[in-house]
DRENGU-684929 format. One record per residue (C-alpha): residue number from 0; residue in one letter; x, y, z. Coordinates in steps of 0.05 Angstrom, whole numbers, plus 5000, padded with zeros to 4 digits. Example, Ala and Ser with C-alpha at 12.3 -4.5 7.8 and 13.67 -1.06 7.14 Angstrom:
2
<pt 0; A; <5246; 4910; 5156>>
<pt 1; S; <5273; 4979; 5143>>
// end
This chain:
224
<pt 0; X; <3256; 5011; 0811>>
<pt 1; X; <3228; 4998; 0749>>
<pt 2; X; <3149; 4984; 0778>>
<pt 3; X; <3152; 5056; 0816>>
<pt 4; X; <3173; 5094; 0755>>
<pt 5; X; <3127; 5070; 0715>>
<pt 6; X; <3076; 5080; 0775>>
<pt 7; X; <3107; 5154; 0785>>
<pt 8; X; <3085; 5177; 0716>>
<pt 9; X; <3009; 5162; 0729>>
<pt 10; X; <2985; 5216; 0773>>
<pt 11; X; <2930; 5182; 0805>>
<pt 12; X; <2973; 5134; 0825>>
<pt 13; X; <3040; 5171; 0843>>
<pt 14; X; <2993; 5223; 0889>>
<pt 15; X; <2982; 5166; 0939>>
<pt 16; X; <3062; 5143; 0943>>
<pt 17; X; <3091; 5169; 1005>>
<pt 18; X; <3179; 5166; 1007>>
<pt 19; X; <3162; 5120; 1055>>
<pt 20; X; <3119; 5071; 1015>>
<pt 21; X; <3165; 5086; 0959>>
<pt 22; X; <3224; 5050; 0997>>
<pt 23; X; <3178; 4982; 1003>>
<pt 24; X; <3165; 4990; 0932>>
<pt 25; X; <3231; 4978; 0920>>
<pt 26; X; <3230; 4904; 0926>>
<pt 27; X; <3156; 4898; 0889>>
<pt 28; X; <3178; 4854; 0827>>
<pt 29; X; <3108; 4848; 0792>>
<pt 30; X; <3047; 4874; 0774>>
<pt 31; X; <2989; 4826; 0743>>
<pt 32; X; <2917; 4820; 0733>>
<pt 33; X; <2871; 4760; 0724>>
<pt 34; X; <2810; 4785; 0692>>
<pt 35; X; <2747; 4731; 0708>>
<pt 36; X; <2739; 4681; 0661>>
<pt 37; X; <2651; 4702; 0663>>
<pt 38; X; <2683; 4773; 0645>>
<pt 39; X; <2651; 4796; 0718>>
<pt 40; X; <2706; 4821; 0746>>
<pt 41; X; <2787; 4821; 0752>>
<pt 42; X; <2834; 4819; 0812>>
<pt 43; X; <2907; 4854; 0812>>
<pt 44; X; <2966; 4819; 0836>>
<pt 45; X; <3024; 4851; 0870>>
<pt 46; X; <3088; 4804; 0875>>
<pt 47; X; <3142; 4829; 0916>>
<pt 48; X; <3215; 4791; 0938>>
<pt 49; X; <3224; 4755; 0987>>
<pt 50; X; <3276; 4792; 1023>>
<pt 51; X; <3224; 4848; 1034>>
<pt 52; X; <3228; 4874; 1102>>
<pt 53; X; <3169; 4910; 1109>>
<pt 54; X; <3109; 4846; 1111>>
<pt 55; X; <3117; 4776; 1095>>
<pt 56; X; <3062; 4767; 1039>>
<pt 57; X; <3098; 4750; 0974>>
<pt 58; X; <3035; 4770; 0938>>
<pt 59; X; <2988; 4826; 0954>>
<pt 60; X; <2915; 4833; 0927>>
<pt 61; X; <2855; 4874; 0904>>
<pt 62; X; <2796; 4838; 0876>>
<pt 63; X; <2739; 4877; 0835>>
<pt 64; X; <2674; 4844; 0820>>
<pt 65; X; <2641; 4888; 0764>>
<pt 66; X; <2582; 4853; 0732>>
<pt 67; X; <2589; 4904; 0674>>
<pt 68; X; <2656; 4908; 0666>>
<pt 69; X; <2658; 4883; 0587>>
<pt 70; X; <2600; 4928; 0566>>
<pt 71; X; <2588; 4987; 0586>>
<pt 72; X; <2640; 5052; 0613>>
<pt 73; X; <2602; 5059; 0679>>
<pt 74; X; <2623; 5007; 0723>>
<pt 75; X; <2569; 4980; 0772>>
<pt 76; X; <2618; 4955; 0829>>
<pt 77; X; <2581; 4896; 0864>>
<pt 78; X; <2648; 4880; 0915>>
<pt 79; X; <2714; 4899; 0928>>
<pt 80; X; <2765; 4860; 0968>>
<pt 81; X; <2833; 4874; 0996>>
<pt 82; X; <2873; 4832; 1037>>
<pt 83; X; <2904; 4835; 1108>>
<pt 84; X; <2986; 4862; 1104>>
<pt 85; X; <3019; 4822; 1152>>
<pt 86; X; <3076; 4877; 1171>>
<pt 87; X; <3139; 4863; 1211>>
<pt 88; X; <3149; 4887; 1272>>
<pt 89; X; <3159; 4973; 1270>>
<pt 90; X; <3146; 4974; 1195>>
<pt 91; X; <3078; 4994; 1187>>
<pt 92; X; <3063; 5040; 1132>>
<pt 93; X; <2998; 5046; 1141>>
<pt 94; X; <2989; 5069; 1216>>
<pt 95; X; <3041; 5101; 1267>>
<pt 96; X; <3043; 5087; 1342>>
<pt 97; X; <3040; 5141; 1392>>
<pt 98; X; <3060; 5133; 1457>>
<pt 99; X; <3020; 5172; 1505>>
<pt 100; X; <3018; 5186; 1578>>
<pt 101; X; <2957; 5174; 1620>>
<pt 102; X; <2945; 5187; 1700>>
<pt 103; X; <2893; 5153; 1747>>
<pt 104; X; <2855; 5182; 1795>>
<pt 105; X; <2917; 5158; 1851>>
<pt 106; X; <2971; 5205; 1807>>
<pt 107; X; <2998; 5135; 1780>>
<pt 108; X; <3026; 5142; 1704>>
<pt 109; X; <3019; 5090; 1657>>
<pt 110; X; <3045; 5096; 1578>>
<pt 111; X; <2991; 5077; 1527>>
<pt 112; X; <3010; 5054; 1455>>
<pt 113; X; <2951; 5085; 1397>>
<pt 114; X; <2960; 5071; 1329>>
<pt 115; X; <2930; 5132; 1278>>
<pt 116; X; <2932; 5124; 1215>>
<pt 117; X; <2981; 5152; 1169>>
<pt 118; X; <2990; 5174; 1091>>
<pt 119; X; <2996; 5108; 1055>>
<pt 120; X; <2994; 5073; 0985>>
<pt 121; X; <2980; 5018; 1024>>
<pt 122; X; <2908; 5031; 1044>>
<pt 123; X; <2895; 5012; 0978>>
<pt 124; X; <2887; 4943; 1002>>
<pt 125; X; <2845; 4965; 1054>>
<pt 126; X; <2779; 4982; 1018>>
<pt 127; X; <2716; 4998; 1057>>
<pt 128; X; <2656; 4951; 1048>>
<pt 129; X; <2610; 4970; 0998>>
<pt 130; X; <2551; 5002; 1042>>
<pt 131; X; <2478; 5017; 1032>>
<pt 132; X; <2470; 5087; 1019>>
<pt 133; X; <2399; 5089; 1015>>
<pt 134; X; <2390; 5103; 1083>>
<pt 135; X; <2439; 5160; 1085>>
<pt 136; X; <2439; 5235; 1080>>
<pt 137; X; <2460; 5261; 1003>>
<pt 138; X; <2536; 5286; 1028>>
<pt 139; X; <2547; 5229; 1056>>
<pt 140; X; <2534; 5177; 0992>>
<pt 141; X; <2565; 5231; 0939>>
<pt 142; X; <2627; 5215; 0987>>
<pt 143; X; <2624; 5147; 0991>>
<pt 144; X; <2614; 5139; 0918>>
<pt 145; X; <2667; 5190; 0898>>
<pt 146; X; <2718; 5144; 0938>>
<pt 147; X; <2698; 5090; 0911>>
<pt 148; X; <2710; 5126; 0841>>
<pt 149; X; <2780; 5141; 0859>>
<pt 150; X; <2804; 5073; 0884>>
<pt 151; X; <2763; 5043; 0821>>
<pt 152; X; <2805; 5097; 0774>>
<pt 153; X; <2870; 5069; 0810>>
<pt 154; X; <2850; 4996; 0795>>
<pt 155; X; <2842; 5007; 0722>>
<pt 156; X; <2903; 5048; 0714>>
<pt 157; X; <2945; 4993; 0734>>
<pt 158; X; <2892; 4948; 0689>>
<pt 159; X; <2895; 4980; 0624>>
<pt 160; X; <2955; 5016; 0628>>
<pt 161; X; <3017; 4998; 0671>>
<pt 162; X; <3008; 4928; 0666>>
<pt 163; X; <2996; 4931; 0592>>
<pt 164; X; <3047; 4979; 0583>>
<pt 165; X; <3098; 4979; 0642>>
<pt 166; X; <3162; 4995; 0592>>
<pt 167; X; <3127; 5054; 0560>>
<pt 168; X; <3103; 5082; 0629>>
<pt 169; X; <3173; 5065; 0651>>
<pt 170; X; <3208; 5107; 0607>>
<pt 171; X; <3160; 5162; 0597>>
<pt 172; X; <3131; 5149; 0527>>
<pt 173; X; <3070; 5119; 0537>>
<pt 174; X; <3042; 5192; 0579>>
<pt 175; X; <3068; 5222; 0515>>
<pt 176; X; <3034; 5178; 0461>>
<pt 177; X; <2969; 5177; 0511>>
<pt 178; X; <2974; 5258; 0506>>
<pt 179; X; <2978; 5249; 0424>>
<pt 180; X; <2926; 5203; 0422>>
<pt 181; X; <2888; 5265; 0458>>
<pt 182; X; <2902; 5314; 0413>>
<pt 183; X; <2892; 5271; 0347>>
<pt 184; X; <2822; 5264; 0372>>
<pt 185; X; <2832; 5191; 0376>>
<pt 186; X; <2781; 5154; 0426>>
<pt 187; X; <2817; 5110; 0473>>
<pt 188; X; <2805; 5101; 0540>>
<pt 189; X; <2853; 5133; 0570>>
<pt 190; X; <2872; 5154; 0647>>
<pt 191; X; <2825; 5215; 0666>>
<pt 192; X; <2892; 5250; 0694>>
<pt 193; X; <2918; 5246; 0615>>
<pt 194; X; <2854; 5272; 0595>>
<pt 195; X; <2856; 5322; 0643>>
<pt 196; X; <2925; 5351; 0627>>
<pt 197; X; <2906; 5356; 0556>>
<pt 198; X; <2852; 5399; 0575>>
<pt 199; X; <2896; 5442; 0622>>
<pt 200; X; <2941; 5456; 0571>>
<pt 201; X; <2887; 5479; 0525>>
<pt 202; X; <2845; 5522; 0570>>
<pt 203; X; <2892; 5525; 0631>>
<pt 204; X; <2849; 5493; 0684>>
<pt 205; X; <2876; 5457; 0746>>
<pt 206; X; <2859; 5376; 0733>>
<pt 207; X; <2890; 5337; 0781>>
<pt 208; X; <2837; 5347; 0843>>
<pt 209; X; <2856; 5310; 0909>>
<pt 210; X; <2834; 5241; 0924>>
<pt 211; X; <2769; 5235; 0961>>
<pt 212; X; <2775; 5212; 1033>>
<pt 213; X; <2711; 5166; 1061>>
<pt 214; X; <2735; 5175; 1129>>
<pt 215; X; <2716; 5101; 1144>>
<pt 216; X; <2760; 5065; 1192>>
<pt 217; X; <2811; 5018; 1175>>
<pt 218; X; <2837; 4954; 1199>>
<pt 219; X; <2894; 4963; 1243>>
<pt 220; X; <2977; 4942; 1231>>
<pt 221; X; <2971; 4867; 1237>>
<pt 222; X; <3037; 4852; 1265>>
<pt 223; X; <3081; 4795; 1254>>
// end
């Protein structure tokens, strides 16, 4: 699919693609972003067919509002919105059922249906609300806030590069003029996993950490 590989050559993104997600990406057919017309913000648009079997929204969405998006590098995220996947019935990505047996006090049995939550690239359009961390301990906020760095970081990859530059990312040669652009000490904003494999390859350092988990809870499969 020509959206996955693409996707599958940004790290940040392509650490968050199960197999299983990867199948449903086969029928996304575009990627697009309206950026706000007061320069506040942007939202990212993901079109899939129509034949999908997975949910039945043709278009899936993430909107940022960033009131300093156009000027400076340090975003100052004032909202971010998903959007409710309306899944078929039995193909949730984003949360298994478990059937499980329970007894009552008579010996009766009775089987009870629990949905956890599972490995998914579509929690992405799940995002916790943006909470008020003054009231909470300094763990907790450097968690929230290093979340909400990652999913930002996965916004703006798809923004400024795989949107902009799907065919390059497609075939390969964009992660390898990105890594030139690097070395030629040219300043670009490029993906911090780019920037970080130059760096590895220089002084042999590990740069792809995991993504930070906030632990909040999500909604669950909406079912069709």
């Amino acid at each position: 699919n020509f959206w996955t590989g693409g996707m599958s050559n940004i790290e940040i993104i392509d650490e968050i693609i199960t197999e299983r997600d990867a199948e449903c990406l086969q029928y996304l057919k575009d990627i697009t972003c309206q950026d706000f017309h007061n320069g506040l913000g942007f939202t990212l648009e993901f079109h899939f067919e129509e034949r999908n079997p997975y949910f039945t929204n043709r278009v899936l969405t993430k909107r940022y509002n960033v009131p300093n998006l156009l000027i400076d590098d340090e975003p100052i995220l004032k909202n971010v919105t998903g959007c409710d996947i309306d899944w078929m019935d039995d193909m949730c990505l984003t949360h298994t059922v478990r059937v499980k047996k329970q007894r009552n006090k008579k010996g009766k049995v009775r089987h009870v249906k629990k949905q956890e939550k599972a490995e998914s690239f579509f929690h992405f359009f799940c995002p916790p609300k943006i909470p008020d961390i003054t009231d909470m301990d300094e763990a907790d906020a450097d968690a929230i806030e290093e979340a909400f760095d990652h999913d930002y970081e996965v916004a703006q990859s798809f923004r400024l590069h795989i949107i902009p530059k799907a065919v390059l990312w497609f075939t390969g040669e964009a992660m390898e003029q990105e890594l030139e652009g690097v070395f030629d000490g040219e300043d670009t904003m490029i993906p911090p996993q780019i920037a970080a494999m130059a760096q590895q390859q220089t002084e042999g350092s590990n740069p792809f950490p995991p993504p930070a988990a906030d632990g909040s809870e999500e909604p669950e499969c909406k079912q069709s």
